[in-house]
C-alpha positions in Angstrom: 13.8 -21.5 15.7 10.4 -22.7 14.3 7.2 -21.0 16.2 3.8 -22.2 16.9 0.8 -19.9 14.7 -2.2 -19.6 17.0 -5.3 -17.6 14.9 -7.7 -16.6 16.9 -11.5 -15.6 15.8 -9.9 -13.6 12.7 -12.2 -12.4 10.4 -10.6 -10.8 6.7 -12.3 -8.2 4.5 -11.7 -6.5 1.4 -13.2 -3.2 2.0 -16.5 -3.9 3.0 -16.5 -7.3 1.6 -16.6 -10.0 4.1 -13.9 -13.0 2.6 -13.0 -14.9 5.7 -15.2 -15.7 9.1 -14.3 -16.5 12.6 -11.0 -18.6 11.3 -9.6 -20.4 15.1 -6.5 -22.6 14.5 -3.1 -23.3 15.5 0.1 -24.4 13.4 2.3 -26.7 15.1 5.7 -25.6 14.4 8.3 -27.9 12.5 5.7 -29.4 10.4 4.1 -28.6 7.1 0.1 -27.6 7.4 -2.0 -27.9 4.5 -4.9 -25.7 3.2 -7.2 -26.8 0.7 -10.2 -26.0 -0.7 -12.1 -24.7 -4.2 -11.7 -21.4 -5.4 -12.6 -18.5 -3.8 -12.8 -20.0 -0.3 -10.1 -17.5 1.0 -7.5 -20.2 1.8 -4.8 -17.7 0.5 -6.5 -14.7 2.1 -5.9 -16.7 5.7 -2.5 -17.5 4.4 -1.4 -13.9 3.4 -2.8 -12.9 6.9 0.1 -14.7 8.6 2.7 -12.3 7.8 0.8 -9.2 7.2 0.4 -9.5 3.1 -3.1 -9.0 3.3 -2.8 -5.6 4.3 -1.0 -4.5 1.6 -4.0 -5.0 -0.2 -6.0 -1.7 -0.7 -9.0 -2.1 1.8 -7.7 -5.2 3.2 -8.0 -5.1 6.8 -8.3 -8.2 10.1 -10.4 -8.9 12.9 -8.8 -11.2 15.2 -5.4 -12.7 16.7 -2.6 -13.9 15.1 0.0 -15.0 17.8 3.5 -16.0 16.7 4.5 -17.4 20.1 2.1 -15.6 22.1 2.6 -12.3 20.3 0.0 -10.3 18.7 1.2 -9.6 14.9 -1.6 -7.8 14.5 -0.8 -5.6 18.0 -0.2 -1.5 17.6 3.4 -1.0 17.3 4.2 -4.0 15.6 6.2 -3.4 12.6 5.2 -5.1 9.6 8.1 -5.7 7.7 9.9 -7.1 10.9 6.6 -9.6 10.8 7.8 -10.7 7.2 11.1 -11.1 7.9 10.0 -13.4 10.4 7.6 -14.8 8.4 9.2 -16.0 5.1 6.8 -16.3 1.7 7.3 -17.8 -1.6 4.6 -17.1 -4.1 2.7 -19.0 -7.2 4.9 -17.9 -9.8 8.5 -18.7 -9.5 9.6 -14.4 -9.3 13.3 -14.0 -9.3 14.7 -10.4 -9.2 14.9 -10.6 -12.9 18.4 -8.0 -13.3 19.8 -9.9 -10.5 22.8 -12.9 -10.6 21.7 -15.9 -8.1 23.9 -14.9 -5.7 22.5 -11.5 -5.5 18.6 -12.9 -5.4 19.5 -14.9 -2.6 21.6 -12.0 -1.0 19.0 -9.3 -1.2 17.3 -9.9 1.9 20.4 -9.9 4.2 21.9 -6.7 2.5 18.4 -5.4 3.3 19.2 -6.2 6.7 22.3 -4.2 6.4 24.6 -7.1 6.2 27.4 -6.0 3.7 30.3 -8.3 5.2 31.3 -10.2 1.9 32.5 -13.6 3.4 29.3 -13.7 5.4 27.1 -13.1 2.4 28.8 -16.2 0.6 28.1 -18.3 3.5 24.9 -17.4 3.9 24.3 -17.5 0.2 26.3 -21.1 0.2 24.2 -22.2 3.0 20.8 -21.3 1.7 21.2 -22.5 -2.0 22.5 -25.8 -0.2 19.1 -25.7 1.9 17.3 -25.1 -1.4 18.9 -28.3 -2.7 19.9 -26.1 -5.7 23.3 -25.8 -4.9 24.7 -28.1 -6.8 23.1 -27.2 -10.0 24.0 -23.5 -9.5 27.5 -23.4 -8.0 29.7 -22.7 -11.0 27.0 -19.9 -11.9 26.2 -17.3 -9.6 26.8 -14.8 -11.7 24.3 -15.3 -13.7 21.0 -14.0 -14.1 18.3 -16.0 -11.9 16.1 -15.8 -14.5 18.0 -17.9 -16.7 17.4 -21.0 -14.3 14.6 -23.4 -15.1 11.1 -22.7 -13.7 11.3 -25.1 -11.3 15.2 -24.0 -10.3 13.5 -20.6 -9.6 11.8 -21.2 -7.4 14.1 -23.3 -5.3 16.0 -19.4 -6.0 13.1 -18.0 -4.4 12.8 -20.4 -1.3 16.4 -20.3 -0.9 16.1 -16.1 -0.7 13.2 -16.4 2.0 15.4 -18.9 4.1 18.6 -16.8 3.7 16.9 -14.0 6.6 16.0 -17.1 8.6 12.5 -16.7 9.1 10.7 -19.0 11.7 7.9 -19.4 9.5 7.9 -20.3 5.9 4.5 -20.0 3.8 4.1 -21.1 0.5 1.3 -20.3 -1.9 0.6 -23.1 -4.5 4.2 -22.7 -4.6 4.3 -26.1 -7.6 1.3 -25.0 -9.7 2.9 -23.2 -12.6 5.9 -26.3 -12.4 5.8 -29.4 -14.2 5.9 -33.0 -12.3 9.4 -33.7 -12.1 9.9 -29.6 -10.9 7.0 -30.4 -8.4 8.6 -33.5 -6.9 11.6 -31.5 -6.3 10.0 -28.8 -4.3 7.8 -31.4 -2.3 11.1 -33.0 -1.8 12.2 -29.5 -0.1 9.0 -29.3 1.7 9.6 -32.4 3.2 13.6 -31.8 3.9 12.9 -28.0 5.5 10.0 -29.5 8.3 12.5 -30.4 11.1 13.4 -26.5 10.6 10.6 -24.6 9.8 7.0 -23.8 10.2 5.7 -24.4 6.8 2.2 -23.4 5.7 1.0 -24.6 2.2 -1.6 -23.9 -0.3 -2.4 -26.2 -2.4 -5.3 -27.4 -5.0 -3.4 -30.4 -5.7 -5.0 -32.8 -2.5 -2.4 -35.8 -3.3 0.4 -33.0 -2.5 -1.0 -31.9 0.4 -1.9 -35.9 1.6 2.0 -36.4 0.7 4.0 -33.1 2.1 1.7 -32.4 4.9 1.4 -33.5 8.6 -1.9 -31.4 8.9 -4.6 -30.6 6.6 -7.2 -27.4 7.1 -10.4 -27.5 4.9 -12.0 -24.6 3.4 -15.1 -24.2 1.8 -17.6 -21.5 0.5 -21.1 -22.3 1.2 -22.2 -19.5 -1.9 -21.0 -16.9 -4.0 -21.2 -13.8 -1.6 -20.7 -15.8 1.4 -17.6 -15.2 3.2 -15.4 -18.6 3.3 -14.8 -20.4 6.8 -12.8 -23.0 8.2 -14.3 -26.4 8.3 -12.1 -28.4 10.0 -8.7 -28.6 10.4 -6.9 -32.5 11.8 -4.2 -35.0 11.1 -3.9 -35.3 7.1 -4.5 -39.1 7.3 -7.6 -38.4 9.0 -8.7 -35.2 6.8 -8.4 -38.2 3.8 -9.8 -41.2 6.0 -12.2 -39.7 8.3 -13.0 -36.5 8.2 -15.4 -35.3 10.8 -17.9 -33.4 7.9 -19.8 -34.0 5.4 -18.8 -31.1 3.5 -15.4 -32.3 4.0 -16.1 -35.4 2.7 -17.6 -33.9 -0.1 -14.4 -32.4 -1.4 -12.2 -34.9 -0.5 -14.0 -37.4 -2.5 -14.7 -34.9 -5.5 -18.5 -34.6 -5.4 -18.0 -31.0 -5.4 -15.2 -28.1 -5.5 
């Protein structure tokens, strides 16, 4: 079942380095949020602080809420890997267990679960590839190495082996930028397919991709180098594009900076 983000007054460091201020904002679940912004603005900071990642960072550390449904991720006791399993992620670069058949890649998570039933794997596996819209095109080869798929088949692989656990939430950063067009299509297709399902949280430097995959659209900018980045706004895509509310907003969106 797809659950609501709420991120309240979270603040992110590396070390002693301030990246991210006073971030407040909630993702509406079954829907696809947007971040954008230049480099360096810590859009994929805020994003790897949804599921814990940013921790695993040496000196990472939060300031703030993140609920999931009213629960504090970030509350003691919590267990972190529970959070990602939860909270699914695909990364930039397609990365398939590279010594692994597909069907294994997909099944790792489950057997990590300590699911070992055989005819329950191959559903799952079935289910998830057919959910990855990459079923078809793998079928008569799950033996064979993921790595041997197409860039933009692995990472369908890869969203197919974060939707085999059945996370609620499903975060993708610039999950198209190393594909080419027809590759990109295909996983904005899947984007678009997986909403009724999932939350989905995307980052992207591509701003048609977020105005076409995305319902809403969060704007982050970084005032100077040193400065730690902040939220600007965060609405309806159509409006982010049409009307945004700041200048600075504006700004980006019409490419006179970033």
């Amino acid at each position: 079942m797809a659950k609501r983000i709420d991120v309240e007054n979270v603040n992110i460091y590396y070390s002693k380095f301030h990246a991210v201020q006073d971030v407040t904002l909630t993702i509406e679940p079954r829907s696809c949020t947007a971040f954008i912004g230049s480099s360096g603005c810590g859009k994929s900071t805020v994003l790897r602080t949804l599921n814990r990642m940013h921790e695993v960072i040496p000196g990472g550390r939060v300031e703030g809420k993140v609920l999931l449904d009213g629960q504090d991720l970030y509350a003691p006791g919590v267990d972190p890997v529970g959070v990602r399993r939860s909270v699914g992620m695909v990364f930039q670069r397609p990365n398939p267990f590279p010594t692994m058949t597909i069907r294994d890649n997909v099944a790792a998570g489950l057997r990590l679960n300590g699911i070992k039933d055989k005819k329950r794997v191959d559903e799952v596996v079935e289910k998830s590839l057919r959910g990855a819209n990459l079923w078809n095109e793998v079928k008569d080869r799950l033996d064979k190495p993921g790595a041997g798929l197409s860039g933009g088949q692995q990472q369908r692989l890869c969203i197919a082996r974060a939707i085999a656990v059945e996370p609620q939430v499903l975060l993708m950063d610039e999950p198209c930028s190393a594909l080419d067009p027809i590759s990109t299509l295909a996983i904005e297709d899947l984007i678009t397919e997986l909403k009724p399902k999932y939350t989905i949280v995307i980052v992207t430097h591509n701003m048609q991709q977020a105005a076409r995959v995305a319902d809403r659209t969060a704007f982050f900018n970084l005032e100077a180098q040193g400065k730690p980045g902040r939220l600007i706004e965060i609405d309806d895509t159509t409006r982010i594009f049409n009307n945004p509310k700041e200048r600075a907003t504006e700004d980006y969106i019409s490419g006179r900076f970033g």
